[in-house]
N, C-alpha and C positions, 0 to 999 in steps of 0.2 A: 556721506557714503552709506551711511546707515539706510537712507531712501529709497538711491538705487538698489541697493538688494531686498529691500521690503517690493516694491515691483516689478524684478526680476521671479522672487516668488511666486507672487501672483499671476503672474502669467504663467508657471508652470501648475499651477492648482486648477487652471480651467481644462476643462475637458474639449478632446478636439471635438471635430462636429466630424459626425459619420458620413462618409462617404455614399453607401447605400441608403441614405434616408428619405432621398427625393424619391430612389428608385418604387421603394415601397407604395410610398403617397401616387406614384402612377399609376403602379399596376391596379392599386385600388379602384380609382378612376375610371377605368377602360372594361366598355362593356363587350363581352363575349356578342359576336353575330349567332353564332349556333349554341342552344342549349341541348348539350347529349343530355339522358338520364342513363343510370349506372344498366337498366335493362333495353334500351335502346342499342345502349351499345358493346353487349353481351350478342345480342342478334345476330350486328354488324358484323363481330368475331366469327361466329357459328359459320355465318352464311360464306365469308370469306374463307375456312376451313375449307369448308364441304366444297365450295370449288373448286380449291388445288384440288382436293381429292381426288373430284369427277376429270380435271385436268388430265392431270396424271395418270389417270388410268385409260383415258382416251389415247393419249401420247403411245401407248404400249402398242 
């Protein structure tokens, strides 16, 4: 008896395996097709502001 609960134990002292941990190892994996840079796409913002802007006041 003494056996069975020495590996009963031990199966509670391991740790489970993460669920997320394939996840991680993928996304590392997988290359981006488009590289933005942070002022590239500061521009992209700008430009798409300015023309609802112009939009909008055309609409009037």
């Amino acid at each position: 008896m003494v056996v069975g609960l020495s590996t009963s134990r031990r199966k509670r002292r391991e740790a489970p395996v993460s669920p997320g941990a394939g996840l991680v190892r993928f996304f590392e994996e997988v290359e981006s097709i488009f590289e933005i840079t942070p002022k590239q796409l500061l521009i992209i913002s700008v430009v798409f502001v300015v023309s609802i802007a112009l939009l909008n006041l055309l609409a009037r």
